[in-house]
TORKOL-4160 file (C-alpha; in steps of 0.2 Angstrom, whole numbers, padded with zeros to 4 digits, m for minus):
76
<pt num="1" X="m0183" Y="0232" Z="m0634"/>
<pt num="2" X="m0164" Y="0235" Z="m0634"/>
<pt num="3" X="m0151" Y="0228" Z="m0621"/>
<pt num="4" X="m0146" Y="0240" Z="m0607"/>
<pt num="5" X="m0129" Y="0243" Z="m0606"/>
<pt num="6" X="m0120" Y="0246" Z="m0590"/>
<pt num="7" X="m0102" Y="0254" Z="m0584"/>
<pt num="8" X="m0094" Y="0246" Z="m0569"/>
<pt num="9" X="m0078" Y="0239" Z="m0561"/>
<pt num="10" X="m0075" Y="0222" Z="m0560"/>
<pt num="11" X="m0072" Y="0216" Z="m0542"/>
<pt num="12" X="m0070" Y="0199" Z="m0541"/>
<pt num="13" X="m0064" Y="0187" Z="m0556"/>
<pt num="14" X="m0062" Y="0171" Z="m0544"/>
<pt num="15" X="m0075" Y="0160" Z="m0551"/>
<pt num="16" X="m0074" Y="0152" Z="m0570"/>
<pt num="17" X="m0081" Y="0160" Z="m0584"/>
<pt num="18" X="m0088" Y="0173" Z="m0573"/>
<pt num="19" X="m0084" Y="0192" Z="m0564"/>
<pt num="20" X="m0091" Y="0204" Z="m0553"/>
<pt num="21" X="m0096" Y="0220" Z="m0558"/>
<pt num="22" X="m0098" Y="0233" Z="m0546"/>
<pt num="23" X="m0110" Y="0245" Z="m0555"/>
<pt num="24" X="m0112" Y="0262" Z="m0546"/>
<pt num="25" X="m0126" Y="0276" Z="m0550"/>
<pt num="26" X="m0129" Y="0293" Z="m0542"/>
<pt num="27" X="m0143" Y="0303" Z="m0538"/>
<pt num="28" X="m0149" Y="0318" Z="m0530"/>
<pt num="29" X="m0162" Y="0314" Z="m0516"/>
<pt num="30" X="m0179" Y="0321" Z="m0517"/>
<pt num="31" X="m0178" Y="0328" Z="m0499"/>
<pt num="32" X="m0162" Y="0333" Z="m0495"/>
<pt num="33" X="m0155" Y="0340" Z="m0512"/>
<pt num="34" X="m0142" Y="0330" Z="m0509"/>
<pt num="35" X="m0131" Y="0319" Z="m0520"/>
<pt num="36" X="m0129" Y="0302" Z="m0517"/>
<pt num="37" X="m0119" Y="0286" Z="m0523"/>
<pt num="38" X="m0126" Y="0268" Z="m0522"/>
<pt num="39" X="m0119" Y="0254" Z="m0529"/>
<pt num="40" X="m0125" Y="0237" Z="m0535"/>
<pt num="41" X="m0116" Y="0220" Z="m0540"/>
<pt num="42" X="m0118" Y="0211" Z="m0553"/>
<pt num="43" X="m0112" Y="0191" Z="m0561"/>
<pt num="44" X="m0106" Y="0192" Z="m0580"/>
<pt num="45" X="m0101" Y="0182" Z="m0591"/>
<pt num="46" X="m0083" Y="0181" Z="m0596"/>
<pt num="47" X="m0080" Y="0167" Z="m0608"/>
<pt num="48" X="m0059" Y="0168" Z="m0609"/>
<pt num="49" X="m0057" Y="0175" Z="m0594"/>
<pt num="50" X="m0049" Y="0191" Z="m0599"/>
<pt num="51" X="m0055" Y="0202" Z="m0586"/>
<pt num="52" X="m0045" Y="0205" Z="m0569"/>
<pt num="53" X="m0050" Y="0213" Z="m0554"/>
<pt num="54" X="m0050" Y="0233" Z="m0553"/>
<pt num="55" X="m0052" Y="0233" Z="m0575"/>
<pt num="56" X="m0065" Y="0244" Z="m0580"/>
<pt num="57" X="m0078" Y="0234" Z="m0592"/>
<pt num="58" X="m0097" Y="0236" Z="m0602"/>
<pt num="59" X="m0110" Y="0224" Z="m0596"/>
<pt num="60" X="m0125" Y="0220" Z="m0607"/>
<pt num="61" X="m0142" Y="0211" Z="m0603"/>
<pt num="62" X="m0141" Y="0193" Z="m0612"/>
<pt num="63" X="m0153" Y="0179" Z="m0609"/>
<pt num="64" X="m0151" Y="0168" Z="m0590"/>
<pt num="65" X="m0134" Y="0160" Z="m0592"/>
<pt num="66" X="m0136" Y="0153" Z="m0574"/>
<pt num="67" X="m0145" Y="0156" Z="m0559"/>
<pt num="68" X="m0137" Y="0171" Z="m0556"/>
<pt num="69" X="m0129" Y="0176" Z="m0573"/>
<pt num="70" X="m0140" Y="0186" Z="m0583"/>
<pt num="71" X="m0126" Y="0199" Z="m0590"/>
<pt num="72" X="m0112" Y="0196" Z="m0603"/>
<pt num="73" X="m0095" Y="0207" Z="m0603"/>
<pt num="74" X="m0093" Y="0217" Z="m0619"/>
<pt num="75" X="m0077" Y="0222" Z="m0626"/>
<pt num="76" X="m0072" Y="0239" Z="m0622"/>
């Protein structure tokens, strides 16, 4: 099964080794026809810390790197 890939703005970069992707999608509601934004975080894995807060970065799926870190940061 391939790895999904994801597109998202990092947000925080505070912790070692890792940053905090903000990962937004949109939809159009089944009722109201209308669209709508939601967003959801996620931990990567940054290895040499390369990657600031506001850069725009690809996520990919990657086997549990900790409790929370199941994503790696892919060069652009």
């Amino acid at each position: 099964m391939p790895k999904r890939i994801l597109q998202g703005t990092v947000t925080s970069d505070k912790n070692d080794q890792t940053v905090t992707v903000s990962v937004e999608r949109r939809f159009t509601h089944p009722v109201l026809k209308k669209t709508i934004r939601k967003s959801k975080k996620y931990r990567a894995h940054d290895p040499k810390n390369e990657f600031k807060t506001g850069d725009i970065v690809r996520i990919q799926e990657c086997a549990p790197i900790s409790k929370t870190k199941r994503w790696e940061v892919i060069a652009n």
